[in-house]
C-alpha positions, -999 to 999 in steps of 0.1 A, spaced: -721 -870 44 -708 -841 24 -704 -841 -13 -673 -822 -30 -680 -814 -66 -649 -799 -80 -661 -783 -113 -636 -778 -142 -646 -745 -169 -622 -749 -200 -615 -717 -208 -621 -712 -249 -588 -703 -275 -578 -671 -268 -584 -656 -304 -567 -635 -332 -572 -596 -329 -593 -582 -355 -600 -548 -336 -581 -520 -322 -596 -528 -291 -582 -565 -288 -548 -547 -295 -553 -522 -270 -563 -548 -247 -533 -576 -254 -504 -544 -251 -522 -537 -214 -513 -575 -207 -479 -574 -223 -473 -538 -208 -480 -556 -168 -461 -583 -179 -426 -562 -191 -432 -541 -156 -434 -578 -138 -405 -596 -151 -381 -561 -148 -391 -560 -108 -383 -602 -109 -347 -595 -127 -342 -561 -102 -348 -579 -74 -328 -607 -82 -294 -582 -90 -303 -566 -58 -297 -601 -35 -265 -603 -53 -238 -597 -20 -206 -589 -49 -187 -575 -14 -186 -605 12 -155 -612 28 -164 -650 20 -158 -648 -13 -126 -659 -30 -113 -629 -58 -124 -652 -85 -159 -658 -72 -166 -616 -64 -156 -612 -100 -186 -641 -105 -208 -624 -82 -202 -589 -100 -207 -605 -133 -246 -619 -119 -250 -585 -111 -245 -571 -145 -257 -591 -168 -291 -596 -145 -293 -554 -145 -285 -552 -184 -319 -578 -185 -333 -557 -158 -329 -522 -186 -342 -541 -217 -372 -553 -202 -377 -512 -190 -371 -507 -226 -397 -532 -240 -422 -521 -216 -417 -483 -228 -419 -497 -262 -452 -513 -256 -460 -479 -244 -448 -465 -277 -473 -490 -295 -506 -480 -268 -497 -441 -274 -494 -447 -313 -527 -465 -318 -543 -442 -293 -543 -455 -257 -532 -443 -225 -497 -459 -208 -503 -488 -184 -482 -489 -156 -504 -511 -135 -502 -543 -123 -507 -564 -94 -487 -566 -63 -463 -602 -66 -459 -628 -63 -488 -629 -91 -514 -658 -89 -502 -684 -118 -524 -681 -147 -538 -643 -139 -529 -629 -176 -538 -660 -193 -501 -678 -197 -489 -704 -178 -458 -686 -164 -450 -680 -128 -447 -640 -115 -428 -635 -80 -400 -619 -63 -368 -646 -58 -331 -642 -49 -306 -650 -71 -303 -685 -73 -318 -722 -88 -351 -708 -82 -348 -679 -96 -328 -686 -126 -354 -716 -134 -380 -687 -133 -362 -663 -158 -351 -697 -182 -392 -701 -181 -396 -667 -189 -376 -665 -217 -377 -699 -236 -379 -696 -270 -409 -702 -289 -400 -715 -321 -437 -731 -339 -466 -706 -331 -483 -724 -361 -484 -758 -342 -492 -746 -312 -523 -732 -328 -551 -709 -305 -554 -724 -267 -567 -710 -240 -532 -701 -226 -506 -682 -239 -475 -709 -242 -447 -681 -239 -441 -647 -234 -432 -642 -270 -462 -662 -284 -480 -629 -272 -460 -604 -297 -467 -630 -321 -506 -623 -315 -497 -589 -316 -476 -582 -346 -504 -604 -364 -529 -580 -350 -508 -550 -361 -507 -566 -397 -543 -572 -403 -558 -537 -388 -520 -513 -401 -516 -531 -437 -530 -512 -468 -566 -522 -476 -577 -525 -441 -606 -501 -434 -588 -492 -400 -552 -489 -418 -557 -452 -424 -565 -442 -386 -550 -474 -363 -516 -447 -360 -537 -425 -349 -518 -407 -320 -481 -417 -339 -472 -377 -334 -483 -380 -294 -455 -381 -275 -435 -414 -270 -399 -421 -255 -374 -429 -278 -337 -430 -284 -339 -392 -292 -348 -385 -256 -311 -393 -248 -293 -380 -273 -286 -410 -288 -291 -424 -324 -324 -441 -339 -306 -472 -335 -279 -467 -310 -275 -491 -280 -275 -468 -248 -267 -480 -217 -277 -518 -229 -312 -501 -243 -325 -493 -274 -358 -475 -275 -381 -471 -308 -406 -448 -313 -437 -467 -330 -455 -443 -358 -466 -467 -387 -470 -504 -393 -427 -507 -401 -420 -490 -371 -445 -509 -350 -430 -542 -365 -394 -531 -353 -402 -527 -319 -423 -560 -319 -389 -575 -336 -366 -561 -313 -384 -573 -282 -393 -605 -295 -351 -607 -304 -337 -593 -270 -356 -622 -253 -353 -651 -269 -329 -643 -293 -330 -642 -334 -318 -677 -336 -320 -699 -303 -287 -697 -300 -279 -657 -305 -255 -657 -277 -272 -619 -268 -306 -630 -262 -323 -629 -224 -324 -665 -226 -291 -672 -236 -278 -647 -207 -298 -666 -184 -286 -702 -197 -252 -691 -194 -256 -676 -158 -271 -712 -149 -238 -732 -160 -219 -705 -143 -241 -707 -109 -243 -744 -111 -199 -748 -111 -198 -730 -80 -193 -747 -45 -220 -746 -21 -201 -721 4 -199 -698 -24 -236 -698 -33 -241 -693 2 -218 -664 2 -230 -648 -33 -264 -641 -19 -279 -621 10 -303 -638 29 -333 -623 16 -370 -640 15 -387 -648 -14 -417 -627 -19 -414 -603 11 -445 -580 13 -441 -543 37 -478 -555 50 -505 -581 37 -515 -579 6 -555 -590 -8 -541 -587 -41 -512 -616 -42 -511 -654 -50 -530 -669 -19 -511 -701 -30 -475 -689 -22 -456 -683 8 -445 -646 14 -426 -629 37 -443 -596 55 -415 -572 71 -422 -568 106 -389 -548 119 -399 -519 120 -375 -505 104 -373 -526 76 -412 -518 75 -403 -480 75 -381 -479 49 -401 -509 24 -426 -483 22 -406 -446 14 -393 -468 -9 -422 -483 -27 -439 -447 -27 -406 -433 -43 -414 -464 -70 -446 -449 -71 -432 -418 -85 -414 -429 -110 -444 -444 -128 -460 -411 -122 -437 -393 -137 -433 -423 -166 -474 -417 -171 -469 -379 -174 -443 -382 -206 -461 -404 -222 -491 -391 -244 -509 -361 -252 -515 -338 -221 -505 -300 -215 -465 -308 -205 -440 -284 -226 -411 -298 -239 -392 -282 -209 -418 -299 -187 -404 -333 -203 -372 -322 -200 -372 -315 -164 -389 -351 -157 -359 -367 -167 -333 -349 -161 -342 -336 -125 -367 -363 -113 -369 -397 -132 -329 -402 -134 -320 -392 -101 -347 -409 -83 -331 -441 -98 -298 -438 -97 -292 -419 -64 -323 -432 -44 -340 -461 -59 -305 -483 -63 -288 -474 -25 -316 -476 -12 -320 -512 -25 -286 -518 -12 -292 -503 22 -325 -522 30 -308 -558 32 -285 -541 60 -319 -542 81 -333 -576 95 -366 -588 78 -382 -593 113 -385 -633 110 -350 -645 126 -343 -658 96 -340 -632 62 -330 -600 58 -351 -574 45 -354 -565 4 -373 -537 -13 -409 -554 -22 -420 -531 -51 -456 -530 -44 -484 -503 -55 -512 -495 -35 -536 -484 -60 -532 -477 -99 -508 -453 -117 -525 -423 -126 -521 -396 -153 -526 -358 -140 -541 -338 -172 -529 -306 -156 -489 -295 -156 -495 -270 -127 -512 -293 -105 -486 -323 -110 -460 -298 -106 -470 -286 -70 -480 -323 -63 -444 -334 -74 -424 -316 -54 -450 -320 -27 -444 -355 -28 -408 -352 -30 -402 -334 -1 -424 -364 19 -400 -385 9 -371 -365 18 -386 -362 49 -393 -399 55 -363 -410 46 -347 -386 72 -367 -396 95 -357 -436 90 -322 -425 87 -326 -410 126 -334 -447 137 -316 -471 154 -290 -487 136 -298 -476 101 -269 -471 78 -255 -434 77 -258 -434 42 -296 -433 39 -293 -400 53 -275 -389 23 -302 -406 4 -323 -384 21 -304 -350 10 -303 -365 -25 -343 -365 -28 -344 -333 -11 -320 -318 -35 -336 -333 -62 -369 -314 -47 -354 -283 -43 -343 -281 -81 -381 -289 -89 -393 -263 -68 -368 -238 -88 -378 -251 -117 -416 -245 -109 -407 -206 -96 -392 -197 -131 -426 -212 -149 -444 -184 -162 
């Protein structure tokens, strides 16, 4: 006979943060967690069908409004994780823009909060209510081995931020100490300190006050100043929920493409072995899953190249938004998304989704020459890819134009490069 001994190791209270290395440490975890939830909220909008014939007038207009207020949560949590960034740059780190491949094993960064890709739906919007709930008594809850709530981590953090930044600490002089690096802010955009662009306001963290505001501001868009500020994440999301729950069944059905919950472009070591994924086998769908996470790719590469203290010139920085970062989202990144769920997912059963996986870590290239040749290098791979997807059976016409759009966008790059001295 064989005995099972199931052994239990409670884990001890995660602690406060008395060095700059515990900070550095917790804005990783809160960096992979922003990135996280803004894939969860994109990849809900994107299973939003705003266009199906089944839909009555009334309900489109629904279905559109799902879509908007789930991308406007999609932006802010862009913006907090560049804020986060803001904080790592300022107190001397490197950005993050790791994290694993989802769905994400429950408990992985220490908080009891579930990480995976979902259509819009109950699931889904029982996911982002979770993510989001207020956390109203951090003094109660006291340390625990877990994190109860997203939020309770910028509370660990802003504490952090107050014992190492306030005068009399030994590390307040220095713990700024890379507040003139460069950072993303509002200013990158023309817009105000304070200005709401495009749903998004981004602070640039270069003292204890400013690091406090961006704490605030995140902490606020979530869960809201009061819980019930009426602009907060979580009230967005409650308010989707009584609008998803009125609707008839055929509507629901209607509202949202079939798409699989956790769909994978191939199997993945890194994901939660306890959850049940979908892996793309048209090939097709296959194809064009992975142009399109490798164009993902880019855009943290070029994220991890503004961020920081490297050799970039302020034209450099210039060009990385305007001709690669922007475009890539807005004429690649969001038809493509729309395009994919033509294709079937392989299984009978769902159409295919973009999966947003990374095969490896985000890494920084300390040289602007080098990145330069390797961006437009890389650029014109995916021009080519797409193309060559586009040329398959079946495919919509419009990834082809996808496929100039990247190519274009390569072309300016290249230009761009040619007039470098």
């Amino acid at each position: 006979m064989t005995l099972s001994v199931s052994l239990v190791v409670a884990r001890p209270p995660i602690p406060p943060i008395t060095t700059r290395e515990d900070l550095i440490d917790t804005l990783f975890l809160a960096a992979e967690i922003e990135h996280s939830i803004m894939c969860q909220y994109l990849y809900a909008a994107f299973s939003v069908d705003r266009t199906s014939a089944a839909l009555s007038p009334g309900h489109a207009e629904l279905a559109r409004t799902f879509v908007i207020e789930t991308l406007k949560i999609a932006r802010q949590e862009m913006a907090h994780l560049s804020m986060v960034t803001n904080l790592l740059i300022a107190v001397g780190a490197a950005p993050d823009f790791d994290r694993p491949n989802m769905p994400i094993q429950r408990g992985y960064y220490s908080i009891d909060l579930r990480f995976a890709l979902l259509p819009f739906g109950d699931a889904f919007l029982e996911l982002a209510a979770e993510l989001e709930t207020p956390f109203e008594d951090p003094v109660r809850a006291g340390p625990q081995p877990y994190y109860p709530s997203v939020a309770a981590i910028y509370d660990r953090i802003a504490a952090g931020v107050i014992l190492l930044g306030s005068p009399g600490a030994s590390t307040a002089p220095t713990l700024f100490v890379g507040a003139a690096d460069p950072q993303i802010s509002n200013a990158d955009f023309g817009a105000g300190p304070n200005q709401v662009w495009y749903d998004v306001t981004l602070l640039p963290v270069t003292d204890l006050t400013s690091a406090l505001a961006a704490i605030t501001l995140i902490r606020v868009q979530g869960e809201g100043a009061t819980t019930d500020d009426p602009s907060s994440h979580y009230s967005i999301v409650c308010r989707m929920r009584e609008l998803w729950d009125a609707l008839p069944d055929d509507a629901r059905r209607a509202m949202v493409r079939p798409v699989p919950a956790n769909p994978l472009a191939k199997q993945r070591g890194d994901v939660d072995p306890n959850a049940t994924c979908v892996v793309l086998s048209d090939p097709r769908a296959v194809a064009l899953a992975n142009v399109a996470n490798r164009t993902y790719e880019l855009l943290l590469l070029l994220l991890a190249r503004l961020y920081g203290r490297n050799d970039a010139t302020p034209e450099d920085r210039d060009m990385y938004r305007k001709y690669a970062f922007f475009p890539l989202m807005t004429i690649v990144i969001r038809p493509v998304a729309e395009i994919i769920d033509d294709l079937p997912a392989g299984d009978g059963r769902h159409c295919a989704a973009c999966t947003f996986e990374l095969d490896g870590p985000i890494r920084t290239f300390p040289d602007r020459i080098a990145f330069q040749i390797q961006l437009a290098e890389r650029l014109g791979h995916l021009a080519d890819e797409y193309a060559r997807v586009a040329a398959m059976p079946e495919v919509s016409e419009r990834l082809a134009f996808v496929a100039q759009n990247v190519a274009y966008v390569r072309d300016r790059i290249q230009a761009y490069i040619a007039g470098q001295p």
